[in-house]
N, C-alpha and C positions, 0 to 999 in steps of 0.2 A: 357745285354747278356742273354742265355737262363738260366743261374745256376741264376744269379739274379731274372728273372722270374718265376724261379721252388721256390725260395724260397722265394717268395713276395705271391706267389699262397696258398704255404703250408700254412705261418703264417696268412695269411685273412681267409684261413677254417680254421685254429684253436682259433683266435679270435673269430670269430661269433660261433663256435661251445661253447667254455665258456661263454661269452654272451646269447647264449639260454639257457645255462643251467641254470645260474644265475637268467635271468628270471622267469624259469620256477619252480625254487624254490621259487623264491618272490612270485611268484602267488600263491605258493600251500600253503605258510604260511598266517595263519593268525592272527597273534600274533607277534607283532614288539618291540623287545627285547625293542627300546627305551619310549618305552609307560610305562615299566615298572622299568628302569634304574633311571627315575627323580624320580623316588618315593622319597629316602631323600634329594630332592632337595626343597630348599624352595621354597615354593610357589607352585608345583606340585600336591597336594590333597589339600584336604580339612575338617570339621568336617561336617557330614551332620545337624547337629542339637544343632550349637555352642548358649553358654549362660556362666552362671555366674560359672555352676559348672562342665562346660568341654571346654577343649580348645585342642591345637595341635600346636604343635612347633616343630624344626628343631635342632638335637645339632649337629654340625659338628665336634666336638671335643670332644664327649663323651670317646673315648678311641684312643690313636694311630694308626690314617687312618682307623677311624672309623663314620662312618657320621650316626644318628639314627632320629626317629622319635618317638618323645612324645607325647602318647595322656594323658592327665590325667580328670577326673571325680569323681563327687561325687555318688556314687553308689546309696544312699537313696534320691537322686534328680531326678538323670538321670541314670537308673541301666543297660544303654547299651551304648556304643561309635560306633557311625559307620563314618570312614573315607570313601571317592570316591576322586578317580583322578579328575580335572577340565574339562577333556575331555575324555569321557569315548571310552576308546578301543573298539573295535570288536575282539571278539574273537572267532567265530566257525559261518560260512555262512550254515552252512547245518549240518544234525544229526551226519554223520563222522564227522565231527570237534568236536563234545563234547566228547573228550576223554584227560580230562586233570588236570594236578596235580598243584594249588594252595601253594605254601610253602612261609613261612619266618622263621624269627628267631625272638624271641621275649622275655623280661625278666618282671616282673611283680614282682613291690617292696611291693604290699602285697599279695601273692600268695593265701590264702584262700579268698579273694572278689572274684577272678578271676576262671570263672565257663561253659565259654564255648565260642567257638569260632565260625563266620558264614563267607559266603563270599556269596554275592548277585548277580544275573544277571537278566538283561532284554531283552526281547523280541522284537520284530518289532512292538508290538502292546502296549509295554510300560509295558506289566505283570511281576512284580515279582518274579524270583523263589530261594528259600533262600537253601543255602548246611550248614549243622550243623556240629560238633562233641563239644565230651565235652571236656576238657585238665584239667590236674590234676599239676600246674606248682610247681616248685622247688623254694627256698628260695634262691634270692642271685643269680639265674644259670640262663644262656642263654640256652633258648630250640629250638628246630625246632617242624612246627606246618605242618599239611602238609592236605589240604582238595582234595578230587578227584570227579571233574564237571565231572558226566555222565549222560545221563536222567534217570538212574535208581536210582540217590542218591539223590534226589530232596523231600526236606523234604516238603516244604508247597512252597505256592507259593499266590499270591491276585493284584488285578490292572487290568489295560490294558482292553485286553475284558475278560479276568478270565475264559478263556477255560479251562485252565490247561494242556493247551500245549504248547511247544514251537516253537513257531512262530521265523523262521528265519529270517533274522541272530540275533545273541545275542552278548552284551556287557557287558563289567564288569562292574557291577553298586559298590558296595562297601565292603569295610573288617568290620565285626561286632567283638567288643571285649566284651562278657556278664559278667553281674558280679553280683554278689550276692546281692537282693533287701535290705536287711538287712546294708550292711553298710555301718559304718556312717561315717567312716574316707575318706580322699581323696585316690584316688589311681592312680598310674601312670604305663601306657604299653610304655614299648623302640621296638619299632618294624625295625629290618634290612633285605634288602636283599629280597625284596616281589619279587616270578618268579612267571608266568603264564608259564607252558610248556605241550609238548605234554607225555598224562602218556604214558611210555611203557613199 
């Protein structure tokens, strides 16, 4: 009848109208919340530079519905920990895409080793570019750590063809946890909750 055709008409333009839009968001992001959702999933990262006095483990049950990641190292061994994803993300195809904020949460059971934090990206040409700050952690307390990827926070950079540009698209190459070259005890980061999102 025609009321079933006026309304078989309406919902097909309104299906494909939510369908392009849905698209047309997936297109513009580029940052896929699941890239970063496995992070406390076992087997999801990695150490980049595993040995006898750093490793990285999974505790699922560190507190109630709380699922974390352990790096621990010996600081007067190995006086930095850098984890990376197994398959590194794409995160920003062009210079508008580098506007974005880095966060987790993280606790640190000897808070004076622990001296500063980085998070790493690479280029189309394989260049390194490293984002810094320093953190001052609590004893005992869970903090939020929060870095901001713009091309203007770009501390140093080396690799690739070493223009000291960035060469699009970029990915997130890895999380640096720095610690104090001095010592000599072991030390362990509980890291939760790692976002890539857009700063605004």
């Amino acid at each position: 009848c025609l009321y079933a055709k006026l309304i078989y008409t309406v919902m097909t333009k309104y299906i494909a109208k939510v369908l392009s839009l849905t698209l047309a968001l997936a297109a513009a992001s580029n940052i896929s919340a699941a890239d970063y959702a496995d992070f406390d999933s076992p087997g999801a990262w990695k150490v980049s530079n595993p040995s006898s006095q750093q490793s990285i483990e999974w505790i699922t049950d560190y507190s109630p519905r709380l699922k974390v990641v352990k790096v621990t190292m010996l600081p007067i061994k190995q006086w930095y920990a850098e984890i990376s994803p197994k398959n590194l993300p794409q995160i920003a195809k062009s210079p508008e895409d580098l506007n974005l904020k880095v966060s987790w949460e993280f606790l640190c059971d000897t808070p004076e080793i622990m001296t500063q934090i980085a998070v790493r990206i690479v280029d189309s040409t394989g260049e390194v570019f490293q984002f810094q700050k320093k953190v001052f952690p609590r004893s005992g307390q869970w903090q939020k750590a929060e870095l901001l990827l713009t091309p203007d926070s770009v501390r140093n950079s080396w690799g690739g063809n070493n223009d000291k540009k960035l060469d699009y698209p970029l990915k997130f190459q890895s999380l640096i946890l720095d610690g104090n070259k001095n010592g000599v005890s072991e030390v362990s980061y509980y890291i939760h909750n790692l976002k890539v999102e857009k700063n605004k």
